[in-house]
C-alpha positions as CSV (number, residue, x, y, z in Angstrom):
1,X,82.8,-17.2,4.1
2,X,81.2,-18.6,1.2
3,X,79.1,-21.1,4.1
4,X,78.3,-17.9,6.1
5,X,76.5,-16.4,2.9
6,X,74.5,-19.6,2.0
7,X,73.4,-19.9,5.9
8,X,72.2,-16.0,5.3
9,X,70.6,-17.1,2.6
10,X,68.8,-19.6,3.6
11,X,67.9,-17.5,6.8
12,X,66.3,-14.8,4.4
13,X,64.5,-17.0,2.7
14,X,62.9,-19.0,6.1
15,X,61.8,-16.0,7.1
16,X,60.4,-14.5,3.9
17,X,58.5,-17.1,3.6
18,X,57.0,-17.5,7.4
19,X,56.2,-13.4,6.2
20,X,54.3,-14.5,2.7
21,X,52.3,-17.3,4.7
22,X,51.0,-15.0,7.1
23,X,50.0,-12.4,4.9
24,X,48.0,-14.8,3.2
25,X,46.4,-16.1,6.2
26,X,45.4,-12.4,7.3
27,X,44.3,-11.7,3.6
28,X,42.1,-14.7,3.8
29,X,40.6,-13.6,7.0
30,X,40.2,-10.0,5.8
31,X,38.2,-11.4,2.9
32,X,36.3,-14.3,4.7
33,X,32.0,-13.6,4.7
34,X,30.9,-13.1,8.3
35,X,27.2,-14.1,9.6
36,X,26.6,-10.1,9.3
37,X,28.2,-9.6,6.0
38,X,25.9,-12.2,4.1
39,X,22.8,-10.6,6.0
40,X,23.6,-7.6,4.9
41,X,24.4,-9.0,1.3
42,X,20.7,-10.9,1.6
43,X,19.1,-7.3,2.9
44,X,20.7,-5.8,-0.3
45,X,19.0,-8.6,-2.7
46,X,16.0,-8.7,-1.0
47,X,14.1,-5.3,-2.1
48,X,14.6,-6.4,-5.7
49,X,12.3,-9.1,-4.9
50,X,9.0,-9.0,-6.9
51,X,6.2,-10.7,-5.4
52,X,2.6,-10.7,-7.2
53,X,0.1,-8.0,-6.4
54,X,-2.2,-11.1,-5.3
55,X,0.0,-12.8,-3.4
56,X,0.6,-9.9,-1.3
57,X,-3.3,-9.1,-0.3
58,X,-5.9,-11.1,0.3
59,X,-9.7,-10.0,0.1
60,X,-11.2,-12.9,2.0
61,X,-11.0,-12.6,5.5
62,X,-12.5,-15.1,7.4
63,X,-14.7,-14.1,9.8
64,X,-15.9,-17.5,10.8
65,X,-12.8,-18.8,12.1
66,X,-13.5,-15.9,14.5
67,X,-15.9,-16.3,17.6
68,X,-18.5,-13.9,18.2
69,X,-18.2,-11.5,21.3
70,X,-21.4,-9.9,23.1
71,X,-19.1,-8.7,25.8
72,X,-19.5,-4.8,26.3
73,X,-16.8,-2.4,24.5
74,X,-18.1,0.7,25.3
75,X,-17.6,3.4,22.3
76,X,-15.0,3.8,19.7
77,X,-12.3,3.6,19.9
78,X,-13.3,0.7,22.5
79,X,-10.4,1.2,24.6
80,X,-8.8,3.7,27.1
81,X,-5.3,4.3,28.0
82,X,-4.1,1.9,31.0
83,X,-3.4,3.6,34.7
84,X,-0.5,5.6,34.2
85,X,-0.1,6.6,30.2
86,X,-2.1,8.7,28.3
87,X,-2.6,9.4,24.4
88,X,-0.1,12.1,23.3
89,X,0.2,13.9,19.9
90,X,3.1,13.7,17.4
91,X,4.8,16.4,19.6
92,X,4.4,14.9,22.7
93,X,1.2,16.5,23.9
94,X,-1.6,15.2,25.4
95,X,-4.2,14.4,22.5
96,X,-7.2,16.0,22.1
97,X,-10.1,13.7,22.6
98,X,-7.9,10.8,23.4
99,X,-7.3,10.2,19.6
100,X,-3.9,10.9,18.1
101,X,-5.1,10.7,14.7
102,X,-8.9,10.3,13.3
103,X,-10.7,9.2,10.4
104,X,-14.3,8.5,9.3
105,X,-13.5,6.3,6.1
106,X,-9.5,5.2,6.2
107,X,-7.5,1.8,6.5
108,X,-5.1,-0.4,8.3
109,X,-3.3,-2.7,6.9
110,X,-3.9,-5.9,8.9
111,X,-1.1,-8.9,9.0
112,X,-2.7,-12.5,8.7
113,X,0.7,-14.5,8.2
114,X,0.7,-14.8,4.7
115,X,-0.5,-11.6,3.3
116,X,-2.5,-8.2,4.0
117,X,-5.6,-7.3,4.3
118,X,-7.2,-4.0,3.9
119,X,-9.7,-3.3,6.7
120,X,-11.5,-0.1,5.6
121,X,-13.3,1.9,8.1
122,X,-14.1,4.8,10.9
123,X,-10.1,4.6,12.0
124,X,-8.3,5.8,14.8
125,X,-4.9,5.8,16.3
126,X,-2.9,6.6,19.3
127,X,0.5,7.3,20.7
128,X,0.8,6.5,24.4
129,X,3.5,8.1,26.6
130,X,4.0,8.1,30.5
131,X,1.8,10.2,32.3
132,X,4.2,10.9,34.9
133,X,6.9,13.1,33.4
134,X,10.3,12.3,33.0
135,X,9.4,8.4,33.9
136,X,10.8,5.9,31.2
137,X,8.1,4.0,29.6
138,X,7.3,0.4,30.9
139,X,6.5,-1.6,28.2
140,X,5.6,-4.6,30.3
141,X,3.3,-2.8,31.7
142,X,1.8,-1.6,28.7
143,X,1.7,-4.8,26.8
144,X,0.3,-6.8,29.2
145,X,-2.7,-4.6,30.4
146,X,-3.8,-3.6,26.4
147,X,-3.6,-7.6,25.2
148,X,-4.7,-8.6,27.9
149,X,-7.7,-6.5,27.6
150,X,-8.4,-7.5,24.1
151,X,-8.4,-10.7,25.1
152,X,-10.7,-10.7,27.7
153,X,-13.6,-8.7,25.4
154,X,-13.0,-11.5,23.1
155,X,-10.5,-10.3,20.5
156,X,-8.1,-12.9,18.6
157,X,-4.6,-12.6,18.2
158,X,-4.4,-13.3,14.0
159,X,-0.6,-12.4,13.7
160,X,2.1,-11.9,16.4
161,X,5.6,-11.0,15.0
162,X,7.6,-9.1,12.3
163,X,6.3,-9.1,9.1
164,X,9.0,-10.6,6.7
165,X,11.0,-7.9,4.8
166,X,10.6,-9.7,1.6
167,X,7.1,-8.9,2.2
168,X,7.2,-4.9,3.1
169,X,9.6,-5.0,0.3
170,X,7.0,-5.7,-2.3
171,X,4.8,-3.2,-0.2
172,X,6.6,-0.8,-0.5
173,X,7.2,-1.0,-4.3
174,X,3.2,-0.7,-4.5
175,X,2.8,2.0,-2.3
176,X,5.8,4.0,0.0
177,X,3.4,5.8,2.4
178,X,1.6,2.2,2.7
179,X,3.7,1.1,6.1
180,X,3.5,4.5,7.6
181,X,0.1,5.4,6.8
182,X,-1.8,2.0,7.1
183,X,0.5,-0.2,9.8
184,X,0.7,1.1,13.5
185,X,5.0,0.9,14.7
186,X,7.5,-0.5,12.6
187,X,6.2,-3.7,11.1
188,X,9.8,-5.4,10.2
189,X,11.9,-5.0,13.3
190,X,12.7,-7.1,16.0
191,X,9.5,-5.6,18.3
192,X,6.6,-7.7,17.1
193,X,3.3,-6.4,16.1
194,X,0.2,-7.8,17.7
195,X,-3.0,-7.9,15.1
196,X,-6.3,-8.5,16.4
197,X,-9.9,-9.5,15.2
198,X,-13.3,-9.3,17.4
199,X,-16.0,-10.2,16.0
200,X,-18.4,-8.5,17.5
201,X,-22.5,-8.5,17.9
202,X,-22.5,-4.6,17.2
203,X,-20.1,-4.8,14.7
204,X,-16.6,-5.8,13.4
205,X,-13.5,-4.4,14.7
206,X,-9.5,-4.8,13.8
207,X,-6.9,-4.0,16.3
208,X,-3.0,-2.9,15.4
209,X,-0.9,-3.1,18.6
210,X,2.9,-2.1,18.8
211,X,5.5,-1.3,21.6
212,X,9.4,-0.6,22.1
213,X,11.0,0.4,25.5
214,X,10.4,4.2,24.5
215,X,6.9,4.2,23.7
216,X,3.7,2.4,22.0
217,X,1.0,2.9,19.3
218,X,-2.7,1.6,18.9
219,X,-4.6,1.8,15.9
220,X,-8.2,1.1,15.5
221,X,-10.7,0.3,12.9
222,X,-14.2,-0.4,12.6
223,X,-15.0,-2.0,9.5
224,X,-17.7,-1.1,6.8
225,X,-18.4,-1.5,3.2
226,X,-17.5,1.8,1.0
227,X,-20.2,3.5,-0.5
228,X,-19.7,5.0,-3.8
229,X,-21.3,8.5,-3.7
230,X,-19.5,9.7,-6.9
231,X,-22.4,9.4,-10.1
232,X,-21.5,8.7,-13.6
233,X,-21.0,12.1,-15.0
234,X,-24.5,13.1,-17.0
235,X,-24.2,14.7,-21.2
236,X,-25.0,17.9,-19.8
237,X,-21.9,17.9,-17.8
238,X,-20.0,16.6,-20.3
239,X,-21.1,19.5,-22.8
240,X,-20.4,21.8,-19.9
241,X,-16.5,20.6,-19.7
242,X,-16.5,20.6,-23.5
243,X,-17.2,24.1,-23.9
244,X,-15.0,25.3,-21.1
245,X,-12.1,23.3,-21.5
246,X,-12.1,22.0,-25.2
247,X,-13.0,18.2,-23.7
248,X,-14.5,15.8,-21.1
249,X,-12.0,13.3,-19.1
250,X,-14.0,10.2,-18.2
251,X,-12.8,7.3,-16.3
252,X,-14.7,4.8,-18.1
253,X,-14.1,1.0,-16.4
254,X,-12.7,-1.6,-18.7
255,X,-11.7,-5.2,-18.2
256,X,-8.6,-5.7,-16.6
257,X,-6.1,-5.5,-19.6
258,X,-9.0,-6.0,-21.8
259,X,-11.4,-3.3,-24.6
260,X,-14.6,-4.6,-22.6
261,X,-16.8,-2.4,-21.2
262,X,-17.6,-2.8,-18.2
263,X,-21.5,-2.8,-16.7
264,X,-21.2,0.6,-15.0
265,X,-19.4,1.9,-18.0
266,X,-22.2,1.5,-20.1
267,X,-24.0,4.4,-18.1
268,X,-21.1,6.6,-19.1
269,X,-21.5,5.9,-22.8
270,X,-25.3,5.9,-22.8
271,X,-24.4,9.5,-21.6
272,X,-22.2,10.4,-24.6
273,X,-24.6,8.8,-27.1
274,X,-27.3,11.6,-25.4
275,X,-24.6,14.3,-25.9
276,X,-24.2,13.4,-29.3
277,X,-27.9,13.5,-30.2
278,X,-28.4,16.6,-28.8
279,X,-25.4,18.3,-30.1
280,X,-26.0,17.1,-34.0
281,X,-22.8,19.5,-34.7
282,X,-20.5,18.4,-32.4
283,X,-17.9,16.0,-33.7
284,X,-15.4,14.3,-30.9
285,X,-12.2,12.5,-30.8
286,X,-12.0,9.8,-28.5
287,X,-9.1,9.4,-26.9
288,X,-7.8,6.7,-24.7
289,X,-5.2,6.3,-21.6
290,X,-3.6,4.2,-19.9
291,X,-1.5,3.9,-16.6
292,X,2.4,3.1,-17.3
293,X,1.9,-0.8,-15.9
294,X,2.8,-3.0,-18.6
295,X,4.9,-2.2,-21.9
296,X,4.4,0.7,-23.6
297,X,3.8,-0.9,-26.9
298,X,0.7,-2.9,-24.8
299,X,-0.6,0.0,-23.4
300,X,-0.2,2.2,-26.7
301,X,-2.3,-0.9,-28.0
302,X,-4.9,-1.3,-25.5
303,X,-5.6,2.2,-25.1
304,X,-6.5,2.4,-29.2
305,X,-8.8,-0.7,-28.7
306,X,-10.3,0.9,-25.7
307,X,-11.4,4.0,-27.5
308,X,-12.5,2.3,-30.5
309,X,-14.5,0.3,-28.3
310,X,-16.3,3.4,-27.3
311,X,-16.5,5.1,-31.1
312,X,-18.3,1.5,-32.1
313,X,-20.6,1.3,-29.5
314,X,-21.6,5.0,-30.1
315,X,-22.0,4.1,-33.9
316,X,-24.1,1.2,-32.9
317,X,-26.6,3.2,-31.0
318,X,-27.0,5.5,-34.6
319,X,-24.5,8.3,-34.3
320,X,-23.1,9.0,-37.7
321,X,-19.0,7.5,-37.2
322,X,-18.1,10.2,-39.7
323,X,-18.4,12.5,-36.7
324,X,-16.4,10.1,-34.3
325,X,-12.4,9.6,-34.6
326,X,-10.7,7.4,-31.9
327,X,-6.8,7.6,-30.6
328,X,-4.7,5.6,-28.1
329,X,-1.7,7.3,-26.5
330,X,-1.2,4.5,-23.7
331,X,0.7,6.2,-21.0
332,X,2.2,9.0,-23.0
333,X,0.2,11.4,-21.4
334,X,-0.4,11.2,-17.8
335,X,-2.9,13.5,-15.6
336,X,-0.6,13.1,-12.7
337,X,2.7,10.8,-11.5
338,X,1.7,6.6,-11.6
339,X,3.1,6.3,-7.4
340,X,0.3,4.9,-6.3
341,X,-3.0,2.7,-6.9
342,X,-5.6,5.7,-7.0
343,X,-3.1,7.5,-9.1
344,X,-3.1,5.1,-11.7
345,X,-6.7,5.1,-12.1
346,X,-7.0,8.7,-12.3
347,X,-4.6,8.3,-15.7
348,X,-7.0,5.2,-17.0
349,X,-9.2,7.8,-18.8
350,X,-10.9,8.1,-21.9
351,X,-11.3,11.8,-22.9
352,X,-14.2,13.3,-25.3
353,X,-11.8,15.8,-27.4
354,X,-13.9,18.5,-29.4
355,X,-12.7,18.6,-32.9
């Protein structure tokens, strides 16, 4: 009897420990990284990556590395839907003029392999859909009669791929609406976008080409140089704002993370010295602003150097300092929320505050 229990014993324990040994093998599997979990753990890191401002862009696009085309392109936008698709609106309609979306002055974001450039222009893009209804769209076709088009009027190919998500990452920190407002199809996925540069005689040009099995998208851009038609505001308008809202908001150009006035912002303050002599009562409070990059202890500081800046070089030019008082209040205060790039130089301001 007593041999029967020991055998039962040692039974129990055989197989309780065969059970442990496979629990920790299927524990050890359960826990195990796959390929897709550490992708998915990279794509969770990866949009915490910071990469620098000018890293990201580059201004200098070589046009010389670029051959020059005298082939003709007809008119803007220089190409026409191949036999069989049209240009369709948002909702699927056909577009009116051929253009899904037009611009005189707007950008597109071109890819050069290392970073973006900003090709500012007359812009236009466009959706193309099958012409015959219900027919799936054949992106072979497609591809291969609009590149091979832009080849043949002399177009080169500067990028071909998916722009790495590190990079749209750091884009999209800068700007949100950049990749849907400046970058034709979905920059990052596994359908590769197709950039293009002709250099042509009238003129130069920068294409955006993207396709998937269910549809395409073209965009367009003739390039030219911006032309500032906003003047430095004059004393008169100045007093004008003054007396109907209590001050003046000027957006007076300093060095970058500097109290220096810049050349055109001399203008401005020649402007406030003439408001000043004209007005021998008024008395002002200059007050500086800054957008929320940077420490707020930095900006707090460089805003009060910024509008003392302004109070000195008014002094220097003979106006009594006894009327002039000068504030900083950094990014305490801004005009509107610091999203993007032309909102944060709306809220680097310097305002003429009546006292």
């Amino acid at each position: 009897m007593k041999k029967l229990s020991f055998l039962l014993v040692i039974i129990v324990f055989t197989i309780s420990c065969k059970s442990d040994k496979k629990n920790e093998e299927k524990t050890e599997e359960a826990v195990a990284p796959t390929t897709q979990d550490v992708e998915v753990k990279q794509d969770a890191i990866e949009p915490t990556v910071d990469k620098p401002k000018d890293e990201l862009f580059t201004d200098n696009f070589d046009w010389t590395e670029i051959p020059s085309s005298s082939v003709n392109i007809g008119e803007f936008p220089y190409l026409t839907p191949p036999e069989g698709f049209f240009v369709k609106t948002k909702q699927g309609k056909p577009a009116k003029d051929g253009l899904t979306k037009f611009s005189d002055f707007d950008r597109l974001m071109m890819y050069t392999g290392e970073a973006f450039y900003n090709a500012d222009g007359k812009m236009a893009k466009m959706l193309y859909g099958m012409s015959e209804k219900g027919k799936a769209f054949n992106k072979l076709l497609f591809d291969k009669s609009v590149d091979g088009y832009l080849e043949s009027i002399g177009a080169e190919l500067i990028f071909k791929g998916s722009v790495p998500r590190k990079q749209m990452y750091a884009l999209d920190k800068i700007d949100p609406m950049a990749q849907s407002d400046y970058i034709v199809g979905r920059a990052y996925n596994s359908d590769p976008i197709r950039h293009y540069a002709l250099n042509h005689k009238s003129g130069k040009i920068m294409f955006q080409v993207w396709s998937n099995k269910y549809g395409a998208e073209v965009g367009v851009v003739e390039l030219e140089d911006f032309v500032q038609t906003i003047k430095p505001p004059t004393a008169s308008e100045m007093k004008d704002d003054i007396d109907t809202n209590g001050k003046a908001i000027l957006n007076i150009n300093f060095d970058t993370d500097k109290a220096t006035l810049k050349p055109d912002a001399l203008e401005i303050v020649d402007q406030i010295f003439i408001l000043l002599d004209s007005n021998p009562d008024l008395k002002l409070s200059i007050e500086g602003h800054t957008d929320n990059t940077g420490t707020d202890e930095r900006n707090k500081e460089l805003s009060e150097q910024r509008a003392n800046t302004v109070m000195y070089a008014l002094a220097g030019k003979g106006i009594d300092i006894s009327r002039l008082k000068a504030a900083g209040f950094g990014s305490e205060k801004p005009l509107v929320s610091n999203e993007t790039d032309e909102n944060k130089a709306k809220n680097r301001r310097v305002e003429l505050v009546k006292m």
